[in-house]
Structures are given as C-alpha cells and as structure tokens.
C-alpha angles and dihedrals in degrees: 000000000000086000099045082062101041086049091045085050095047087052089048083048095050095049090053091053093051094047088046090055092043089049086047093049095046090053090046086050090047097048087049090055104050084049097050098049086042096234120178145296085248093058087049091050093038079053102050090043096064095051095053089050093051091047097246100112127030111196089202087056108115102011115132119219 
C-alpha cells in the first residue's frame, strides 16, 4: 500500500512538471512572437509584467547596489 502512494505522489510530481514545461514553452513562444511582429513596447511591458506577477522575473535580481 506504501508503494501504491509513493507511486500515486511521483505521478502527481511528474504532471506538475509538465505543466510547468508547457507553461514555460507557451510564454517563450509569446514572448517570440511579440518580438517577431514587432509589436509594441506595451505588449513587452504587458509581458513583463505578467512574468513578474507570476514570480517568474524580478526586475531587482542581479543589481548590484
């Protein structure tokens, strides 16, 4: 039975990670694809702003004080 649950938890484990990757690959596209059509600076800072809000940029990481 211990199994059964460690193997039900790996298989919860693995889908998050794919949905994390497929998340990851439609923002890279999206991004791609606001740069290709040169779309404007307000789709890049609508953009950006999205990422920051979700937690995946900080625009304070790496300056230096």
């Amino acid at each position: 039975m211990n199994q059964d649950k460690e193997i039900n938890e790996l298989k919860e484990m693995l889908a998050g990670a794919q949905l994390t990757e497929e998340n990851l690959k439609d923002y890279l596209f999206e991004i791609c694809d606001i740069i290709h059509m040169q779309m404007s600076l307000k789709y890049q800072d609508m953009w950006v702003a999205r990422m920051i809000e979700i937690g995946l940029y900080d625009p304070e990481e790496g300056l230096e004080a």
